[in-house]
Residue, then its C-alpha position, 0 to 999 in steps of 0.5 A: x368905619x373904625x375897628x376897635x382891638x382891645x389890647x387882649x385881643x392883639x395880644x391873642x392874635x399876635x400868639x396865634x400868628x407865632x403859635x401858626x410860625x412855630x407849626x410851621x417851621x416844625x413841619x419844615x423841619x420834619x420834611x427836612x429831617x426825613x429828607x436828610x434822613x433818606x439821604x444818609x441812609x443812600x450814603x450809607x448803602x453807597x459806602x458800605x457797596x465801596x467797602x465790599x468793592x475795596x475789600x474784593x480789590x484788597x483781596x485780588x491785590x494780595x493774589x497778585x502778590x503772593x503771585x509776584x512772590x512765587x514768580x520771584x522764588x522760581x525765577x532763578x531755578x528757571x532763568x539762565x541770564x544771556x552772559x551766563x550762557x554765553x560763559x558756558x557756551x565758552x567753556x565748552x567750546x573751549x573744551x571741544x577746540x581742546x579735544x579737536x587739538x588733540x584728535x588732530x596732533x594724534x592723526x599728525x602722529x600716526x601719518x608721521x609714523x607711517x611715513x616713516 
């Protein structure tokens, strides 16, 4: 048994079996470009969520500082530092040890007044 193939004939063979390559390859190529396409679209609603959320931190990291801000500008109207008050502290002591001196030297004054 021999099989004859006219020249014709494999050449109409060999253009079928790479038009059938060609479908082929075409229909992969939709999957994967649909594929592909699908994916994007999940990045892009994954990145536009991570903008929103950068935007909120963005916003939230401006309240605390502005926050920070006004700490700082009401700090010194509220805060006394501990060497501030200890000099008061000293001063007035100072004072009262002054006073006390002189309320003692008058009651000495009046006892050697009337002792005499």
């Amino acid at each position: 048994m021999t099989v004859q193939v006219d020249f014709w004939q494999l050449v109409l063979l060999l253009v079928a079996f790479l038009g059938a390559c060609a479908a082929t390859f075409r229909y992969v190529m939709g999957l994967l470009q649909n594929h592909f396409d699908t994916t994007l679209k999940g990045i892009d609603n994954r990145l536009i969520s991570i903008e929103a959320t950068n935007k909120e931190e963005v916003a939230q990291w401006q309240r605390v500082e502005r926050d920070l801000m006004e700490l700082k500008s009401q700090l010194p109207i509220n805060y006394v530092r501990r060497e501030d008050y200890i000099r008061g502290q000293s001063v007035i002591e100072a004072k009262l040890d002054g006073l006390a001196m002189k309320i003692e030297n008058q009651q000495l004054r009046a006892l050697n007044a009337s002792q005499k």
